[in-house]
Each structure stands twice: as structure tokens, then as C-alpha cells.
N, C-alpha and C positions, 0 to 999 in steps of 0.2 A: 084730575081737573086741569084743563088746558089754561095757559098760561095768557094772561091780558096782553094785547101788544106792548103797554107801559111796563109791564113785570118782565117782559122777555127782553125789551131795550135794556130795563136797568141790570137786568141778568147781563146782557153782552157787554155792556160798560166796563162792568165790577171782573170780569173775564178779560178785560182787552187790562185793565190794569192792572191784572193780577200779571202778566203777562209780561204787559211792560215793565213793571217792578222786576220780575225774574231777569231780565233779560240785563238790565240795569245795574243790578247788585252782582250778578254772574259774569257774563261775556262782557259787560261795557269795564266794570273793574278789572278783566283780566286784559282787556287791552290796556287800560290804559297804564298796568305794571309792567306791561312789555314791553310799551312807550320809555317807560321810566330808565327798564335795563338798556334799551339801544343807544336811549343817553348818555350814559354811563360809559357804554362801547365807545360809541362816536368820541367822548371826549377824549381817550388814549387814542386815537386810529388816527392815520393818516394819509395821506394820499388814495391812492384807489380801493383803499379800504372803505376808507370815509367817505367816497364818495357813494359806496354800495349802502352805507348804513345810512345815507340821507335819503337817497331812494327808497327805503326799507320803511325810514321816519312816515314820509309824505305817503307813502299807500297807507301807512298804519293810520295818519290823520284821517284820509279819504277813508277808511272805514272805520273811523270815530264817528267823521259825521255820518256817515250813510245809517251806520246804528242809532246814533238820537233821534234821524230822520224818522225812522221807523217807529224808535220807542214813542215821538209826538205823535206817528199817525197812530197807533194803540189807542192813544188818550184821545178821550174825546174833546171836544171843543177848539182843535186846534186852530180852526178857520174864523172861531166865533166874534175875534177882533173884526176880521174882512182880511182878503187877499194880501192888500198892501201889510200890513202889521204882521201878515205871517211872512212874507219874504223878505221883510225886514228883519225879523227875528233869525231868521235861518243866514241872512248874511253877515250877521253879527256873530251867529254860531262859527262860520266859518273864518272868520277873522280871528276870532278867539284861538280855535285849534286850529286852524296853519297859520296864520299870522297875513295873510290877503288881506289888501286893504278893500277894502268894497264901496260902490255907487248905487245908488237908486232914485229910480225918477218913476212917478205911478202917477199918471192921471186921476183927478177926481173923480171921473168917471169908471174909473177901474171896480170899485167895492161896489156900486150899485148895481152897472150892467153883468157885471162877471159871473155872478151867484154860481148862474146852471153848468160854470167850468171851473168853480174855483180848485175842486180836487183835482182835479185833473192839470189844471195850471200848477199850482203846486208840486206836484210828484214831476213833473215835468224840470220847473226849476230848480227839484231838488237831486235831479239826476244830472241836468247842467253845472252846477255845482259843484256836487259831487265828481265828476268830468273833470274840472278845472283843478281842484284841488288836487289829484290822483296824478292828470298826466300833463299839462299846460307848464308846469315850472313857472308860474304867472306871482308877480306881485300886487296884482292889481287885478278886478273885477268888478262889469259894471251891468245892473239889471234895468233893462225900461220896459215898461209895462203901456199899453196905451189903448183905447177902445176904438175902434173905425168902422168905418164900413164894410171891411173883410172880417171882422172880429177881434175878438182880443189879442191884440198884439206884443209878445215878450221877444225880446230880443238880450241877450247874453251872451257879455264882450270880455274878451282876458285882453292880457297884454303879455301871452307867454311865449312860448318858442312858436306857434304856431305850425301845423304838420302841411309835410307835403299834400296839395290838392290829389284825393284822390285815398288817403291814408287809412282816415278814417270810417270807409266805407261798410267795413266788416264789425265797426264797433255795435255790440250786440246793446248797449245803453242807447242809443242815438238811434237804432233800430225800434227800440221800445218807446222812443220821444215821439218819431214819425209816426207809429201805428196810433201812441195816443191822439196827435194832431189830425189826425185821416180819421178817426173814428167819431170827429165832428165836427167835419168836412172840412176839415182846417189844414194846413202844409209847414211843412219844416223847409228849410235853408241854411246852407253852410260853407262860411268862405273862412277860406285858410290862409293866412299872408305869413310863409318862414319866416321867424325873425320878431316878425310884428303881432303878430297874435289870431287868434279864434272868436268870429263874432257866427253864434244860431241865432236865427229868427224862425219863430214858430209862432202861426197863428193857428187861433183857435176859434172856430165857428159858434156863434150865440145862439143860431136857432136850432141847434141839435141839442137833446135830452139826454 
């Protein structure tokens, strides 16, 4: 007997969360004990010791979150707030495990127009993020969200070291931002200030499906 499209969704649901939960109780615990041991390092180390183990720390953060990233997109519902409430959640996540303070400004208009990109916005912010956290050295990060006449516009600002113009041209994450952004006729943008920080702006087009 072929299966109702409702019994095939809830099949894939109870599959994405079985899933998630592995991943969860498995890989996400066993980072976060190896979080625990570098602490541990770090606190006897010193000098350019310590400075490898902090480096060591913040990759290990950046794929903390990238992992919860994942395990929400598993679960269903994770947009079912709207756009704004999901990247507020995720920049809270971020704050939590590296300790970045975060900003966000989201047009009222954001949750209404956005629908037919919110996935798409999202995996986008959450690879920016991810970005910042991993290689920015940034204490600070700030998300705007805005609707125009080009489309949905997010732009995402650190305040970290900032890489030479030109650096990040190879980054295979910022390659997968642009391709999302171009695939609904939308564009990326990327200014670099040493020193001063990393501001993308990527818009995303509303009349693509």
C-alpha cells in the first residue's frame, strides 16, 4: 500500500528527529567534552601554547554551532516563529557558545514578504555566523534584515580583525552564500576593513521560487 503524502511527511519528520537526537547525544556530547578538556589545557598553558589552544577553543565553538545549526534544520518547525525569531534564536545561540555579543534590526516587513526565502535566508545567516565565530576574532556582531525593492536584504557586520581585501575569495562557505544568493537572482557583497571588521550584504530576490 503506497503511503498518503501526510504518512510520508510524518514518516520523514520522526526520521529527521531520530536523526537529530543521534547526532545530539553522540557527536554534539563528544564535542562538547573536548571543549571541556582544552579548558583544562588552556588553563596550565602559556604563552604560545595558549595561544594554539584558543584557536583550537573558537574552531571547536564554530562547530558547536554549525552542529546545532544542523540538528534545528533536522527538526521541523524551525522557521514556524518567522524569519526574525529564527535569527534571533541562532544569535543568541551564538552568544551563548563563543560569548559574541550580537545586534539585530528586522523590519516588520521581513516575516511577511520573506516566506518564499526564508530557508534560504537562514542557511545563509547561518553560515555568516558560523564565519564570524570560526575566523573574525570579533567581539561583537550585528544582523539587519530589511525588504526593498531589490529584495530581501541581510547584511552581516563583526567588528573582528577584518582580512585583507581579496583573502577571502577562496572561502568555499561565502562561495555557497553567493550561489545561494544567485539562485534567486539575488547577490552577495563583501567589504573587508583590517582592523575594523567584516560587513556581507546579500540580497535575496522575492520573485524567485
Amino acid at each position: 500500500m503506497k503511503p498518503t503524502p501526510s504518512t510520508a511527511e510524518q514518516a520523514r519528520d520522526l526520521e529527521r528527529q531520530r536523526i537529530a537526537r543521534d547526532i545530539h547525544d553522540d557527536l554534539g556530547q563528544s564535542l562538547l567534552a573536548l571543549k571541556l578538556e582544552l579548558t583544562v589545557v588552556r588553563a596550565g598553558a602559556s604563552g604560545l601554547v595558549r595561544q594554539q589552544v584558543d584557536g583550537l577553543i573558537r574552531h571547536l565553538d564554530a562547530s558547536i554551532l554549525s552542529l546545532r545549526a544542523i540538528i534545528r534544520d533536522l527538526r521541523p518547525g524551525m522557521l514556524d516563529g518567522g524569519l526574525s525569531a529564527a535569527v534571533r534564536h541562532q544569535l543568541m545561540e551564538v552568544t551563548r557558545v563563543s560569548g559574541i555579543d550580537h545586534a539585530l534590526q528586522a523590519d516588520h516587513a521581513v516575516d511577511q514578504h520573506a516566506r518564499q526565502v526564508d530557508v534560504t535566508a537562514m542557511r545563509i545567516i547561518q553560515e555568516l555566523l558560523s564565519n564570524v565565530a570560526r575566523h573574525a576574532q570579533a567581539s561583537e556582531v550585528s544582523v539587519r534584515m530589511a525588504v526593498s525593492t531589490h529584495g530581501l536584504e541581510i547584511t552581516v557586520a563583526d567588528n573582528g580583525t577584518g582580512a585583507s581585501p581579496g583573502s577571502m575569495d577562496g572561502c568555499y562557505g561565502l562561495r555557497g552564500v553567493r550561489e545561494r544568493a544567485e539562485e534567486t537572482g539575488g547577490s552577495l557583497a563583501v567589504v573587508q576593513r583590517p582592523g575594523v571588521g567584516t560587513t556581507v550584504h546579500v540580497i535575496l530576490g522575492l520573485g524567485a521560487r
